[in-house]
DRENKEKE-571927 format. One record per atom (N, C-alpha, C): x, y, z. Coordinates in steps of 0.05 Angstrom, whole numbers, plus 32768, in hexadecimal, padded with zeros to 4 digits. Atoms other than C-alpha are relative to their C-alpha. Layout:
DRENKEKE-571927
XYZ...
This chain:
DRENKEKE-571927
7FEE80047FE97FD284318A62801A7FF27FF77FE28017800F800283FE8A378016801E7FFA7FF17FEB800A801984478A16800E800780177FEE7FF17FEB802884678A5980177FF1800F7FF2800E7FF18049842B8A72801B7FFD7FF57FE58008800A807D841C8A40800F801D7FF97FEA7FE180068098846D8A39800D7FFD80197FEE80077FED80B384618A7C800C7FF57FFE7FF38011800680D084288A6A801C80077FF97FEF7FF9801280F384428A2E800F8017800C7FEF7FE37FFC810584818A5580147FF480147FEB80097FF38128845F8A90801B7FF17FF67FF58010800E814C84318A63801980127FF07FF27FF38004816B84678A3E8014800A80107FEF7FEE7FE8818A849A8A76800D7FE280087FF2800B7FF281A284538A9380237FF57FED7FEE8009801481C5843D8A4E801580207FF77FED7FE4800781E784858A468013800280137FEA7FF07FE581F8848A8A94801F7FE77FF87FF08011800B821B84488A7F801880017FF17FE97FF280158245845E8A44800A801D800C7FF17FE97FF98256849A8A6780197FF880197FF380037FE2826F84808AA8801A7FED7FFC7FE480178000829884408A90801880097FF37FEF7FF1800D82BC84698A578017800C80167FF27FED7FED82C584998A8F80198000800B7FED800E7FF082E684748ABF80167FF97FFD7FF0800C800F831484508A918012800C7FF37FED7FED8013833184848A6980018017800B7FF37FE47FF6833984C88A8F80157FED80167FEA800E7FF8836C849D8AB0801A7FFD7FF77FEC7FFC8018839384958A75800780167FF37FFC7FE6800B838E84D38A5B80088014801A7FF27FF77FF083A084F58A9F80207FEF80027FE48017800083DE84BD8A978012800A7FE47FF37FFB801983EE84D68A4F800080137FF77FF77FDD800283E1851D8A468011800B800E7FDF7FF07FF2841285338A80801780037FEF7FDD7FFB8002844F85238A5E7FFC80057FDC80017FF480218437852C8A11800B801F80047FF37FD98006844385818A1E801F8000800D7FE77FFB7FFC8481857B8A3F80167FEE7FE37FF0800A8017849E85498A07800280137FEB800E7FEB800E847D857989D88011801A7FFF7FF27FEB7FFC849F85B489F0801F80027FFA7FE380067FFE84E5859089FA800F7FFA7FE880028004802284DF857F89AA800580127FF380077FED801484C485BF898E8014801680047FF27FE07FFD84F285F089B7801380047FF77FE57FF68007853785E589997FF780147FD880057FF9801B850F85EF894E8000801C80037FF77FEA800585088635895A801D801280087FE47FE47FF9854A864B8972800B7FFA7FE77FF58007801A8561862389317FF780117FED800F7FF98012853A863F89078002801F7FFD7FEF7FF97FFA854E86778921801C80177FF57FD780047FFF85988676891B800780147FE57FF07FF8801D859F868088CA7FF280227FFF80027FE87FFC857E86CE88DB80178011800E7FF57FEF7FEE85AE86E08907800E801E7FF17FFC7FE3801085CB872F88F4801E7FFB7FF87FEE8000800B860C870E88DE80057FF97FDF80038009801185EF86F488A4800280137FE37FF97FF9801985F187318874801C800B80097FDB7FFA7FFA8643873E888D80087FEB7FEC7FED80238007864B86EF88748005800C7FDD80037FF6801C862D870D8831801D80137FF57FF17FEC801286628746882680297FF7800E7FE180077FFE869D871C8843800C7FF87FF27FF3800C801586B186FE8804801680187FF17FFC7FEB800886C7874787F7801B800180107FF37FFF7FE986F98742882E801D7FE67FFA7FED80108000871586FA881F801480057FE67FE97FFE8011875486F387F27FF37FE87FED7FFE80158014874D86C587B380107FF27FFE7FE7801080028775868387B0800C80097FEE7FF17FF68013878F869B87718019802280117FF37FEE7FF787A986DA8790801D7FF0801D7FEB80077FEF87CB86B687D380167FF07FF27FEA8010800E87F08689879F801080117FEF7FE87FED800E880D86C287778015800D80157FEC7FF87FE4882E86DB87BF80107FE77FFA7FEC800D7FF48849869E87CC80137FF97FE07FED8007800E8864869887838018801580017FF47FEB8000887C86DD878D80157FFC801B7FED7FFC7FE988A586C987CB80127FE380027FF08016800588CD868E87A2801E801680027FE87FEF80018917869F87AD80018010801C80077FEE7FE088FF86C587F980077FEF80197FFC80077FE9891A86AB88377FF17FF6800D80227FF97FF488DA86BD885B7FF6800F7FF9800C7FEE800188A886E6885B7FEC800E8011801680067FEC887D8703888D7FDC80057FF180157FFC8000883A8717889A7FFE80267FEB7FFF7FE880068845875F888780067FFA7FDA7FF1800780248867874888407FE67FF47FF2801A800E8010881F872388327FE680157FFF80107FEB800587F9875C88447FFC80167FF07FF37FE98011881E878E881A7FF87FF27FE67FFD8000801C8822876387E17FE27FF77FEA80158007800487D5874787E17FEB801E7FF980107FEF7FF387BC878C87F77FE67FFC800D801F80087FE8878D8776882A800F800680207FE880007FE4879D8781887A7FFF7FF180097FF480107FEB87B9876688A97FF97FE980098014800C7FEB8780874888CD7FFB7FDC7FE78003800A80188777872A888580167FE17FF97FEB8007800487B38711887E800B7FE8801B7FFA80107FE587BA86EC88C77FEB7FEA7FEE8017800D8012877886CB88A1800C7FEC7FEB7FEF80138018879E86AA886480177FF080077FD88013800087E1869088847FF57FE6800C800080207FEF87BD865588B17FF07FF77FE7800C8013800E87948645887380167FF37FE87FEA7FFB801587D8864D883C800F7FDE80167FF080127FF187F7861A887E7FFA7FE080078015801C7FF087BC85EB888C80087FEE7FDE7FEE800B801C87D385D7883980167FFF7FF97FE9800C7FFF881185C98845801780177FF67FFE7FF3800E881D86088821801C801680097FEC7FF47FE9884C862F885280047FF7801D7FF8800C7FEA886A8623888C800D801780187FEE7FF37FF38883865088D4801D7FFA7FFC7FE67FFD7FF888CD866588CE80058007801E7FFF7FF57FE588CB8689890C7FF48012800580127FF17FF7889E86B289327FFE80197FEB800C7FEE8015888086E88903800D7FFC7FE67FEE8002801388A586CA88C37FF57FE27FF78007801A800F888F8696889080177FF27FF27FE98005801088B3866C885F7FE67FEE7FEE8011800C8015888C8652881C800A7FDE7FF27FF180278006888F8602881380037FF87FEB800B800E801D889485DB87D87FF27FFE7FEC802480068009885685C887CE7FFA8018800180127FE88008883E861087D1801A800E7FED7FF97FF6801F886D8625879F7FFF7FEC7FE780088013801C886585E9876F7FDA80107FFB801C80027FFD881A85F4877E7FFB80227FF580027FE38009882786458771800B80047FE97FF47FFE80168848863A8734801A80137FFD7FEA7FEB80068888865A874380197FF47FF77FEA800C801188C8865087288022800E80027FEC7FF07FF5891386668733800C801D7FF480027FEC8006892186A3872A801D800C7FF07FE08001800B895486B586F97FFD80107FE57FFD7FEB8011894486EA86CA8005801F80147FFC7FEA7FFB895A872E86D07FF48017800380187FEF7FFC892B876186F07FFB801E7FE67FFF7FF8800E8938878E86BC7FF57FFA7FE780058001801B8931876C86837FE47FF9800080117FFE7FFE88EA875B869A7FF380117FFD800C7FED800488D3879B86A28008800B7FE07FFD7FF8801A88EC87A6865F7FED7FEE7FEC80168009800E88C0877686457FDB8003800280197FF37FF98882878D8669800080217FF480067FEB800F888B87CB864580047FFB7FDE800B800E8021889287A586007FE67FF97FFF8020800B8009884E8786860C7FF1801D800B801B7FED7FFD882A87C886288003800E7FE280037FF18019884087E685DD7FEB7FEC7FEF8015800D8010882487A685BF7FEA7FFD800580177FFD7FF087E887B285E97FF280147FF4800B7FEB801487DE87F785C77FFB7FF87FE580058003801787EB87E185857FE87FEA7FF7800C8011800587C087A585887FE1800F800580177FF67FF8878687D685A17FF480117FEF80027FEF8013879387FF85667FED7FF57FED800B8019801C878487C385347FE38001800180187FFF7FF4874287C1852D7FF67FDE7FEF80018019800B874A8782850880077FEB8019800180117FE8875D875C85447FE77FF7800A800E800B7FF9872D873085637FF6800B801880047FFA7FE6872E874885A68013801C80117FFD7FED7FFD8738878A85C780077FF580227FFD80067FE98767879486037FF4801C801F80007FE77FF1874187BB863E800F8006801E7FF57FFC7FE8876D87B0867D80157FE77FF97FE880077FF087B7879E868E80137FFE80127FF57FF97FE487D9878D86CD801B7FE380017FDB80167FFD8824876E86DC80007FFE801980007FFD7FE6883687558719800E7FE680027FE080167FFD886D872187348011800F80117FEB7FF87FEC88A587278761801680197FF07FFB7FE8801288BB875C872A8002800E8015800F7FEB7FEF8899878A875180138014801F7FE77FF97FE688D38785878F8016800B7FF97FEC7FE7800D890587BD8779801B7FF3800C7FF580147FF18937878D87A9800B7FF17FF17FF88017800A8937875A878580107FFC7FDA7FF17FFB80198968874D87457FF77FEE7FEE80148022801889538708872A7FE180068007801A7FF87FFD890F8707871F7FFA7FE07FE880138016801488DA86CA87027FEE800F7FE680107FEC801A88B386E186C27FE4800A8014801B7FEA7FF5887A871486D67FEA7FEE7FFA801F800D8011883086F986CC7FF580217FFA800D7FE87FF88803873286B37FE27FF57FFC801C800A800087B7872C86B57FF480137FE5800E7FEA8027878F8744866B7FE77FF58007801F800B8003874A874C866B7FFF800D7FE1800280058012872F8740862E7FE2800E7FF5801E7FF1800B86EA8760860080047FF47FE980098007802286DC873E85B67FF780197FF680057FE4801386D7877785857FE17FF57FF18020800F801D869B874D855A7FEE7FFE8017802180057FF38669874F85987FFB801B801380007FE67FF08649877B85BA7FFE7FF2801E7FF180057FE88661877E86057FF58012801680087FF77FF5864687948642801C7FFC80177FEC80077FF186748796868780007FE3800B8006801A7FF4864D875A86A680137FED7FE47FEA801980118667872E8662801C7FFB80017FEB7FF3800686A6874A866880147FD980127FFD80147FE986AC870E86AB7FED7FE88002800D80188001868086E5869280087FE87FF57FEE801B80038690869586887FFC80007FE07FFD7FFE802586A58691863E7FF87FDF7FEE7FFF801B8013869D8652860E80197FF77FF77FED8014800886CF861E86018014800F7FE77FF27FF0801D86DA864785BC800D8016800B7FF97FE37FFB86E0868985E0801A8000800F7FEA80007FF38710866E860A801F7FF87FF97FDE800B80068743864D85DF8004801E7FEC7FF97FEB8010873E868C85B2800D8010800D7FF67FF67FE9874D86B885EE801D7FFC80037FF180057FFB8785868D8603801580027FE07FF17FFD801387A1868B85B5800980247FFF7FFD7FDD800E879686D985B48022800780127FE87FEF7FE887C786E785FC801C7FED7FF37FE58008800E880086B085D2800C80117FF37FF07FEF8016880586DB859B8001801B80167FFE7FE4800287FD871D85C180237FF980147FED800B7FF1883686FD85F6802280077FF37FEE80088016886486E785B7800E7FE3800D7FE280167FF588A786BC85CB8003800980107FFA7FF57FE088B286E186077FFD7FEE80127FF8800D7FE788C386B386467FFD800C80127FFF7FEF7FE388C386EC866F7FE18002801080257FFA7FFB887286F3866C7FF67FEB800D801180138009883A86CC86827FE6800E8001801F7FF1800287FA86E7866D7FE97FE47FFE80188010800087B786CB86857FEE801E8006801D7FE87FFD876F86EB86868004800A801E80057FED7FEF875E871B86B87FF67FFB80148015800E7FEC873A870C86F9800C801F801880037FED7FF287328746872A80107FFD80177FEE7FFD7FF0875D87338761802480077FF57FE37FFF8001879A873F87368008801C7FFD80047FDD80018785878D87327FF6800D802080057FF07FDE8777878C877D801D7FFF800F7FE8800A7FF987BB876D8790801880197FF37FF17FF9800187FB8790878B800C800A7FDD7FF1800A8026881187988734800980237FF77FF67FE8801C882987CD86FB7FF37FFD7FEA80107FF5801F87F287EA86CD800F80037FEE7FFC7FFC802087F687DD86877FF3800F7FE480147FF4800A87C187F286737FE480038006
């Protein structure tokens, strides 16, 4: 009888100690948690939703245009040969930068507020520039006071020494492209600043693919280079020869070779 008496016991005792822990928890905390889950999903949402539009963003379908716009822009190097080319010029407009860059128009509206925002040019008057100081110190130009003639007479002394030096086979370096270009160029104009021309260059002792041709050279390669265009130059004043760079064969010039 002791057995049957105390399983009751133990059984009531239980169910009372469970209803216990179930009920006080209960009470106490679905309170709080109806109090603190509401506004967790709306915070939640008001957080997470800007991440995907960001995220987003860097897909958008302008992104392979951005890629092939570099194709489009002008090279500082190039807008600074204009403005050296328009030392001695009054003004110049928009049309005169388009012609002499070869890029259009649209192009060209494009370069004058950035040539202006550097102090670089300045409005004369409605469709008409005028090139400042500072963008011709900064363009390296200079007054103009040789005789358009006798320039072009020296750009055809160096395209002979261009041949002959291509002949040599003793020479160091082989010439495969030459291009002139300067306010030469303006049939107009009588004084004229010395021409620049652009030389690209090949070493005869290596072997050469097109990629090397533009590839960054070594300290050695470069003063050799620069010794080679002295001598090929001479004493001439009229010249200035520097390496080659592809905007000076997109831009406006007179093949040499």
């Amino acid at each position: 009888m002791a057995k049957k008496h105390a399983s009751p016991k133990s059984s009531k005792r239980k169910p009372a100690a469970l209803s216990v822990h179930k009920t006080a928890p209960g009470v106490k905390r679905r309170p709080t948690i109806k109090k603190e889950t509401p506004p967790a999903p709306p915070v939640a949402t008001v957080k997470n939703s800007p991440a995907p539009i960001k995220s987003s963003t860097p897909t958008h379908p302008a992104s392979p245009r951005a890629a092939n716009a570099p194709r489009a822009k002008v090279a500082v190097e190039a807008a600074l040969s204009f403005l050296r080319d328009t030392k001695g010029s009054v003004s110049w407009s928009l049309r005169d930068l388009s012609h002499t860059l070869n890029i259009p128009r649209e192009e060209a509206e494009r370069v004058v507020p950035l040539l202006q925002i550097q102090g670089y040019v300045q409005q004369h008057k409605p469709g008409e520039w005028i090139t400042t100081p500072s963008g011709e110190t900064v363009a390296g130009a200079k007054p103009p006071r040789f005789d358009r003639e006798t320039v072009e007479a020296a750009l055809t002394s160096l395209e002979e020494r261009i041949q002959s030096t291509n002949k040599d086979h003793a020479a160091k370096f082989q010439i495969t492209r030459a291009v002139a270009f300067g306010d030469f160029l303006d049939k107009d104009r009588t004084r004229v600043q010395p021409a620049d021309v652009g030389i690209e260059l090949v070493r005869r002792d290596r072997a050469h693919t097109p990629d090397e041709i533009v590839a960054p050279h070594s300290a050695v390669d470069a003063r050799e280079e620069q010794h080679f265009l002295r001598q090929l130059r001479g004493r001439s004043a009229l010249l200035n020869l520097k390496l080659y760079s592809e905007w000076m064969g997109a831009r406006t010039h007179q093949k040499l070779f």
